[in-house]
N, C-alpha and C positions, 0 to 999 in steps of 0.2 A: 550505933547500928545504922548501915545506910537505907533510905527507902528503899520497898519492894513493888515493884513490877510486875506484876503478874500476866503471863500470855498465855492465850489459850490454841492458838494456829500458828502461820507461815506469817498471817498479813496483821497482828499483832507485834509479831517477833518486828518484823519488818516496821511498824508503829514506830515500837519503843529504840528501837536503836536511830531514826530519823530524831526524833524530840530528845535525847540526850544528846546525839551530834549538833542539834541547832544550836539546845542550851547550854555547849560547852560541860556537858555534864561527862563521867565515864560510867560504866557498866562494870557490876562483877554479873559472870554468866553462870547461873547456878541451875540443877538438875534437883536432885535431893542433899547434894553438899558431905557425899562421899568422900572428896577429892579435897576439899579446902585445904586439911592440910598437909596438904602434898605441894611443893612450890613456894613462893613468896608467899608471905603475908600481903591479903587482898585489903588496898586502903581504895575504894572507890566511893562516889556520891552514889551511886543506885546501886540495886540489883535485880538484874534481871531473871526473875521466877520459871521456870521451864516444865515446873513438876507438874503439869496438866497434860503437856505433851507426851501423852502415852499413848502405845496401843503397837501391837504386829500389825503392820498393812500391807507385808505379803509375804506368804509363808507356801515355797513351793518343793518340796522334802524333794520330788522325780529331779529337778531341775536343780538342786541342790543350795537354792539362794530362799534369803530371807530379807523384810525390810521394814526397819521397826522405825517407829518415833522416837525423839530422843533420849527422854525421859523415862523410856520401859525399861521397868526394872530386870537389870541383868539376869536375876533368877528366875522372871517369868519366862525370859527366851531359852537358856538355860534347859528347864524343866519342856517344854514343848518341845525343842530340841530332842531330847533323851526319850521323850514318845516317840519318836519315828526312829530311835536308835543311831540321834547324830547328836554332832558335838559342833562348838565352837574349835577348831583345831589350832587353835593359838594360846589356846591353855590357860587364859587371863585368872591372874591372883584375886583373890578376893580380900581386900586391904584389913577388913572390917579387925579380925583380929590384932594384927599388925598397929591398928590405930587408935586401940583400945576397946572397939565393940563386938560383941558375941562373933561369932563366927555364922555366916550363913544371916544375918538379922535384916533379914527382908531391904528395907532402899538403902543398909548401911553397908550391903555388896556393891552397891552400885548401880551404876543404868549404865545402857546403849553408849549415849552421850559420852560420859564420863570416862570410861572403857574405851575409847574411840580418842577422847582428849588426849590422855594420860600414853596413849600406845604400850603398856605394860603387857611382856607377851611371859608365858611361864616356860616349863622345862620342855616343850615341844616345841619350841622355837626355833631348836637347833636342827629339826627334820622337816617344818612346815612353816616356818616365818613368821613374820610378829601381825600387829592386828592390820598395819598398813597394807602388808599381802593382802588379806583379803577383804580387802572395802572393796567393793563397786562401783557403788554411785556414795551422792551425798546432794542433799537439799541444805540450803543454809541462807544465810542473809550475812551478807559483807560486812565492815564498820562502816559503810557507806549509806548501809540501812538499804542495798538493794538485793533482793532474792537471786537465789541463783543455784542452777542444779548441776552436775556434773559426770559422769559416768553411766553407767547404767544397772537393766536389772538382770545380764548375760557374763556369764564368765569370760566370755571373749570379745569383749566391750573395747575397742583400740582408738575409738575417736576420738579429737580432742583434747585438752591438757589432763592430767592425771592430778585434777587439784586431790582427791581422797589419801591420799600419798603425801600430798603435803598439810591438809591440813589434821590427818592422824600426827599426834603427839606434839602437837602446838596449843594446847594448853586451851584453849579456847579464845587466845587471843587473834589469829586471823578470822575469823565466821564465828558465827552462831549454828552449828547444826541441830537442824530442825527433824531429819529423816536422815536415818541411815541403812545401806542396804551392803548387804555381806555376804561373801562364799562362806558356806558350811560344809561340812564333809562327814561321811559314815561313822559311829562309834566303832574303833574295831573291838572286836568280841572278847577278845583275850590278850592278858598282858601277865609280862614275866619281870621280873629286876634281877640279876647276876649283883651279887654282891661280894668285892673282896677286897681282903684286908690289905693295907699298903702302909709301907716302912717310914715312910717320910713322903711330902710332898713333892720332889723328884719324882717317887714313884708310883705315886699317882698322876702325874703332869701324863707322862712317857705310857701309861694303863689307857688313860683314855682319850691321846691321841692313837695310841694303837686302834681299840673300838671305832674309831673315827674313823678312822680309816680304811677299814675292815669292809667286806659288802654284808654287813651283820645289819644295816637298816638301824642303828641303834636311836631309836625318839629320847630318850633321858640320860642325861650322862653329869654327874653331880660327882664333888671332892667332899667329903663328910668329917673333919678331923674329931676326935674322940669325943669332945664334952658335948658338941654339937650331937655327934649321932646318938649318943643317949637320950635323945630326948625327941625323934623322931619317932614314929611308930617302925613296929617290925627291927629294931637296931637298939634296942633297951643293952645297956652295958659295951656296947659293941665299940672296940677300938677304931681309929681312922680304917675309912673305908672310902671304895670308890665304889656307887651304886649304877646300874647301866641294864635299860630301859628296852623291851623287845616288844611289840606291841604289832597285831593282824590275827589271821583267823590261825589256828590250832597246828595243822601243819607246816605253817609257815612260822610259826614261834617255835616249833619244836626243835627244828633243821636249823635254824639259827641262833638258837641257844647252845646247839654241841657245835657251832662254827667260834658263836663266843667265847664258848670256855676255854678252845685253842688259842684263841690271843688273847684270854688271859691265863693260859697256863703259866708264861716265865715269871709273873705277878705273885703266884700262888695258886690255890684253890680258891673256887668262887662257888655262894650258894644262892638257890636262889631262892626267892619271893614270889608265890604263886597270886594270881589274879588280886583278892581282896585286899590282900599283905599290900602287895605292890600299890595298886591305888590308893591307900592308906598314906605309904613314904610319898610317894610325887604329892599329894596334895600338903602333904606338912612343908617338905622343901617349896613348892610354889608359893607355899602361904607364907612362908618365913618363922614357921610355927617356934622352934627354938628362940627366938628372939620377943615373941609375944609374952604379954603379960608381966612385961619390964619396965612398967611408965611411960616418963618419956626418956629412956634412956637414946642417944641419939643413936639414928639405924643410917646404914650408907649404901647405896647401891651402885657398883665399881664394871663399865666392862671395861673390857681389857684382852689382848690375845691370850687366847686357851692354853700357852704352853706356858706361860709368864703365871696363871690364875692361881694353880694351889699354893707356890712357895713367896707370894706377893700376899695372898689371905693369910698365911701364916706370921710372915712378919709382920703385918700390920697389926693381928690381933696381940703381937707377941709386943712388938712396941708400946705399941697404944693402951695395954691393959683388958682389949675386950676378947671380944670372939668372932670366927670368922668360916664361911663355909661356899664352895662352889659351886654354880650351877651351868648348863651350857657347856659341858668339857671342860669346865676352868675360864671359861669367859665371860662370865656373872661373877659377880663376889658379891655376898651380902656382908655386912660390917657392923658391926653392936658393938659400942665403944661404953668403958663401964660408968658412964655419969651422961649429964644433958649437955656436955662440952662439945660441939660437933669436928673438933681439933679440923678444922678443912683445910689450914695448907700444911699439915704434916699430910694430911691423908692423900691431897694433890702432887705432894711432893715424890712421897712414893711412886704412884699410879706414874708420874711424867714420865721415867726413861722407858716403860712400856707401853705409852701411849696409849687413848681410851680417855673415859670420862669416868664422873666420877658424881651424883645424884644424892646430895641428903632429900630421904622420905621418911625420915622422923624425926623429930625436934622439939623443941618449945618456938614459942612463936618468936620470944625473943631472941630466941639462939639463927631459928629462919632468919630476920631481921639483917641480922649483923654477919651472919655466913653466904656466900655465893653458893646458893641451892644447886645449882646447873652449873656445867664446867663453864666456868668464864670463854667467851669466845675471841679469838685474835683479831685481826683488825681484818684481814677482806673476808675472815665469814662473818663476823660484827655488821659489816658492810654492808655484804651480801643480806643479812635478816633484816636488817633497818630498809632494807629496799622494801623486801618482801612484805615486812608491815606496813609501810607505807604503803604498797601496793590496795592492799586488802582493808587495810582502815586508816587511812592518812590522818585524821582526826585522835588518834589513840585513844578511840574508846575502851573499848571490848578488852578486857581484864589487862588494863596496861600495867605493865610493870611484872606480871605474874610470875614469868620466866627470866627476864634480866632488867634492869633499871632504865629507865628512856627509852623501851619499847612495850 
């Protein structure tokens, strides 16, 4: 195990990343260690401790922004949030189950930081964007071990380069984020799910690009095939189905539920899933709940174009021996292959004629080791990211290697 680091501020953080640059040392960036393993296998000389950096330092519900340190734990903002009747609207998964640990178990949801590293948005992604939409600002320290803030704490904040944007879902190897500030938005009051059954994955592809397309507003639109939806809430026994998501105040779910059911009448009949029901199914499909409490059987997480998604999850599960299920209109796949094998260039090989990438977030560490966790990249976006880290930490401190080997 490598030493620990421990910081308690900005000019701490900023310390320890100068004296491992000096001493040729590297850094793993760690929060409460959510995330570890999600990514490479972290072989660094230190690691840099985060979990003191807690705390909301600004919470303004009228104004719709929030701005926490890095280390708060995702549940506290969460839970403070849902007192003034607002939500994070990016719908972030809560891995804990997924990675073995209870559901909900305090820092093994996560923090700010981490939620921010990882950029992991859930099934409202596909009406309100992932977590990089809504960063504002960001406080952080370079590999250069120099401070440095960016954005602001304004929704309409335009100055400047948009580093929040690049360094969401960089794993933590460009900065150290130290403060984070984010748009939040209202919980809407009431939510419906339209669920109907569909013959094969064709028709389900063809069900909810129609919804898609629709002015039905639809926030969740998921491909469910059989064994998977058994094991969802609200869908016990229930054959392939495609589930689709209506969410605002009362009269505006209601007028758009009978606009629903009209595209999906040539589907079949659709039923639906009243308030509790509903947020019951999204949270199982966000959390990958069908997939939980299987070891380390290895899990894949695939986008890919929405019309390519259900009959590309089907053969793969149908190949490979596992199981497979859509999120995002068919442009998420989640993948549970039936052993710790993470089979990556079958499952690459697939994915390549429809283009997209292709994410093991579950594994053994030696399966991580020896498989390409992240789509291997070509040579000028290769290029292009070797710039970028060099830009940000020339040195390759800050968790090198995390996301691809020599950066």
């Amino acid at each position: 195990m490598s030493d620990i680091i421990a910081a308690r501020d900005d000019g701490e953080v900023a310390d320890a990343v100068r004296t491992a640059l000096s001493a040729g040392k590297t850094l793993e960036i760690r929060g409460h260690g959510s995330k570890r393993a999600v990514g490479r296998p972290s072989q660094t000389d230190l690691t840099l401790d985060l979990s003191a950096l807690t705390g909301v330092t600004l919470y303004e519900p009228e104004e719709l922004v929030l701005s926490a340190r890095a280390a708060t734990p995702r549940a506290d903002i969460e839970n403070m949030l849902a007192a003034s009747g607002q939500m994070l609207a990016f719908e972030p998964m809560d891995p804990a189950p997924l990675l073995g640990s209870p559901a909900g178990a305090g820092t093994a949801s996560g923090t700010l930081g981490g939620l921010f590293a990882v950029n992991l948005a859930g099934p409202r992604r596909i009406s309100h964007g992932a977590v990089r939409d809504h960063a504002l600002g960001i406080k952080a320290v370079s590999g250069r071990g120099e401070p440095f803030k960016s954005g602001g704490r304004v929704v309409k904040n335009v100055t400047g380069y948009d580093l929040p944007r690049l360094m969401a879902g960089a794993f933590g190897t460009l900065c150290v984020a130290t403060e984070i500030t984010l748009k939040v938005l209202p919980r809407p009051p009431m939510e419906e799910t339209l669920v109907a059954k569909v013959a094969s994955p064709e028709a389900a592809a063809a069900a909810l690009s129609a919804a898609m397309g629709s002015s039905c507003e639809v926030s969740g639109a998921a491909f469910l095939p059989e064994g998977v939806a058994g094991r969802l809430p609200g869908l016990g026994g229930s054959p392939a189905v495609v589930a689709l998501r209506l969410e605002g105040v009362a009269p505006s779910v209601n007028a758009r539920r009978a606009m629903l059911r009209a595209v999906l009448a040539p589907f079949g009949a659709a039923d639906v899933l009243e308030t509790e029901a509903s947020r019951a199914l999204w949270l199982g499909v966000r959390d990958v709940v069908p997939f939980c409490g299987l070891g380390e059987r290895a899990v894949w997480r695939l986008s890919t174009q929405p019309m390519a998604g259900p009959a590309l999850a089907t053969r793969l599960a149908a190949d490979l021996g596992g199981e497979a299920y859509c999120d995002w209109a068919g442009g998420l796949i989640w993948l549970c292959l039936p052993g710790e094998s993470a089979h990556g260039d079958e499952v690459r090989a697939a994915l390549a004629p429809h283009g997209g990438h292709a994410t093991l977030i579950r594994a053994t560490a030696a399966e991580r080791a020896r498989t390409c966790v992240f789509q291997p990249l070509d040579g000028a976006l290769a290029a292009l990211t070797k710039r970028v880290k060099e830009s940000f930490d020339p040195g390759l401190v800050l968790n090198p290697g995390r996301m691809h080997a020599g950066m």
